[in-house]
C-alpha positions, 0 to 999 in steps of 0.5 A: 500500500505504498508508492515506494520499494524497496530491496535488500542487497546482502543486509544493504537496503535500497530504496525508490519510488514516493520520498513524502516526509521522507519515508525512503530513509535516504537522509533528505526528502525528495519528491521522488526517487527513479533509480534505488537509493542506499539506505543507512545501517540501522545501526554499526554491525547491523543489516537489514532483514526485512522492510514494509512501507504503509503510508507515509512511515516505513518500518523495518527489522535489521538484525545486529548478532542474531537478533531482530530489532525494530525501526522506523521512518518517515512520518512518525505521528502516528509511530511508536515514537510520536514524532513529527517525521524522522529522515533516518531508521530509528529504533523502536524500543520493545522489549523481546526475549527472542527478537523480531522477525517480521514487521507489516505497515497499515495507513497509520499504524504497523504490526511486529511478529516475534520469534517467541510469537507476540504480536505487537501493534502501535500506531493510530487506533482507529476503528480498533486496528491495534486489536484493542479500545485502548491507544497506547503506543505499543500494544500486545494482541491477543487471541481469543484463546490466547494461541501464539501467532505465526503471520500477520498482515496489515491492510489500511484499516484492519489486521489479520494475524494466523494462530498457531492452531490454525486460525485466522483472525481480523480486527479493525474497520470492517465497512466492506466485510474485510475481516470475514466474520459475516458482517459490516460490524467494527471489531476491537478484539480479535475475531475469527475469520469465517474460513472453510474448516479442515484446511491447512493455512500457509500465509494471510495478506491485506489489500487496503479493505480486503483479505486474502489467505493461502492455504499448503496446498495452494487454494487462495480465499478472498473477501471484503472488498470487491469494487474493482474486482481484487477479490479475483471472484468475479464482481457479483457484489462490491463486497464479500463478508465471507470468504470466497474461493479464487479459482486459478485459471485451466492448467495454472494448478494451485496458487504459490505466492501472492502481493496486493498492490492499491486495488490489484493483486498479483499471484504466481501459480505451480504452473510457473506463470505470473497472473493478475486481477482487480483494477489496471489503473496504469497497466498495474495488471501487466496484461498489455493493455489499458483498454478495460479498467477492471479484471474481475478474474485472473488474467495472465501478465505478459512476461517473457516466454522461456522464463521461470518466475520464483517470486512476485511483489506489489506496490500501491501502483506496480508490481514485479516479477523475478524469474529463477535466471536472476531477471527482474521485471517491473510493469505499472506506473513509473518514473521516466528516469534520469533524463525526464525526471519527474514525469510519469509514464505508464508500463503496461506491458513489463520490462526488465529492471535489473539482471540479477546474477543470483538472488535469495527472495525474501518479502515484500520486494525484498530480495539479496541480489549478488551485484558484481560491483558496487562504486562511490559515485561520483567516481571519476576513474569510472567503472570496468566491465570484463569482456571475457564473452563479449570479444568483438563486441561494437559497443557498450551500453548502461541502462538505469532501473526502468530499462532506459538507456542512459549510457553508450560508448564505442568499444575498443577491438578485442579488448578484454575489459572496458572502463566507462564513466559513471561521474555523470550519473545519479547513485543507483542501480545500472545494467550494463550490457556489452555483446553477450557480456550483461553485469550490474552495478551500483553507484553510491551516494 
């Protein structure tokens, strides 16, 4: 639910995308930000683990000896911290016996799950999102029976968290039946989901006012909801108080995986393809289309034949795909780049951001890519490129995040590297290209 990204690079964090109040956590504010932005360490020896933006805050675990700790930036009136705004990460005090493991950001408040299976909210209270009447600024919630949790979600005004006897539950603002209880009534405790008995649950996900959970062996329910069609159920209502099934498309098999963006939803299925359903505002769908508004049902993205596709994520208005070859795609609402800053284009049918030469897929855009090299930028002794594969190549060419060329220069005949100047542009991550030579690298601040 958030107009920015981000990525985690071997404990490194980046970051693009919306920088309102500073929620990129790049130490200064910025309109928006095109190309990927190194974040600070949390702190000295730590690295980040894991990072969700929700609406104007951004919250993050970074893990310092084997231990998860908590931070947090950008707007923070509504944070554990109460403050005005903050530029860079900073730690949210809860005491842990064994350490955070995940965080999830709502509209105005976010949740932690720990290692022991406490959940802790803080953050506006409104309509009961905290799980409780009260507005402390930290907050445990707690099952009705009192189980440990194994996930949490957090939607704009509502949470879901699974229980360790497999149960789902929901609380907060329930206007459009999002918390699945039958009805249109707020709840502030916890409440059980109205899901079908005698299914195994995987993991739970929140759209701004919808719910979704994946059981084992791969069937997607859906309910609250369904005015763009994101629930994937088809649009027989604009909202569904009770679960429903999302049946995958003939030959797609079970669902594996999925990522809600602002009103659409993206799912990979054990058929290796990548699908998606709900509102197509600016191609966010990636079906190669602007024609129609709203995809009540499943439909297929249009990426790439030949490729296996391992994980897909979401923004409020984009969504990604990774291919088990390293390459990323990126398809929805996006900047022009370097050389027409500030104006927005719409990509509807996916390009290829990055070539990863490995990566180790983690949450919420959040992968740990091996980039084979990494520079100061300015740096005007420039970057070398090995030719080892691309003996007699003509030219060599850079291409920022979007896949827009940025960079072009002769090539010297049967030379075994090139060096190329990186002092003209911006800190971020690049593509090179040379013949069948293709490497990444990243110009820091």
């Amino acid at each position: 639910m958030s107009g920015s990204a981000f990525l985690v690079i071997d404990g490194k964090a980046w970051a693009w995308g919306s920088d309102s109040y500073g929620k990129l956590g790049v130490r200064d504010v910025d309109s928006e930000r095109s190309t990927p932005v190194l974040i600070q360490d949390a702190s000295s020896g730590s690295s980040w683990s894991q990072i969700a933006s929700g609406g104007e805050e951004t919250v993050g675990v970074a893990v310092f000896n084997g231990f998860g700790r908590l931070y947090e930036w950008g707007n923070l009136t509504n944070g554990a911290h109460r403050d005005s705004s903050s530029l860079v990460p900073r730690l949210i005090d809860i005491p842990s016996v064994t350490g955070w493991r995940k965080v999830v950001a709502g509209l105005e408040n976010a949740y932690a799950l720990g290692f022991n299976g406490e959940l802790r909210g803080w953050g506006s209270n409104q309509g009961g999102i905290l799980g409780t009447h009260w507005t402390e600024a930290t907050l445990r919630i707690v099952a009705a029976d009192d189980s440990l949790w194994t996930d949490v979600a957090a939607g704009g005004y509502h949470g879901l968290a699974l229980s360790s006897d497999n149960q789902v539950f929901a609380w907060g603002w329930n206007s459009a039946g999002q918390l699945g209880t039958g009805d249109t009534i707020t709840t502030y405790p916890p409440a059980k989901v109205q899901l079908p008995p005698a299914i195994v649950w995987k993991s739970i996900f929140c759209g701004e006012n919808s719910s979704y959970a994946l059981s084992i062996d791969g069937r997607l329910f859906s309910w609250g909801d369904n005015n763009y069609g994101e629930l994937g159920v088809g649009i027989d209502s604009s909202i569904r108080r009770k679960p429903a099934e999302v049946i995958p498309p003939q030959g797609a098999g079970r669902w594996l995986s999925i990522a809600c963006g602002g009103g659409f939803v993206i799912a990979l299925a054990r058929d290796s393809n990548v699908y998606s359903w709900g509102f197509n505002r600016n191609g966010t769908l990636g079906g190669g289309t602007l024609a129609d508004p709203k995809y009540p049902t499943p439909i297929h993205v249009i990426l790439p034949p030949g490729e296996k596709w391992q994980w897909i994520g979401a923004s409020e208005v984009e969504g990604f795909a990774l291919s088990t070859k390293g390459h990323l795609y990126y398809w929805g609402w996006a900047f022009r780049g370097p050389v027409d800053e500030g104006h927005y284009k719409y990509i509807y049918t996916p390009i290829m951001l990055l070539n990863l030469n490995s990566a180790s897929v983690r949450s919420n855009v959040d992968f740990s890519p091996a980039l084979s090299m990494i520079y100061p930028n300015p740096s005007h002794l420039g970057a070398e490129l090995n030719l080892r594969h691309a003996r007699g190549a003509a030219e060599l060419i850079a291409f920022n995040i979007l896949g827009e060329q940025v960079l072009k220069q002769s090539v010297s005949p049967n030379s075994r590297s090139e060096r190329f100047r990186t002092d003209g542009l911006r800190a971020g991550t690049y593509t090179v290209k040379c013949g069948s030579e293709v490497s990444n690298f990243v110009l820091i601040p």
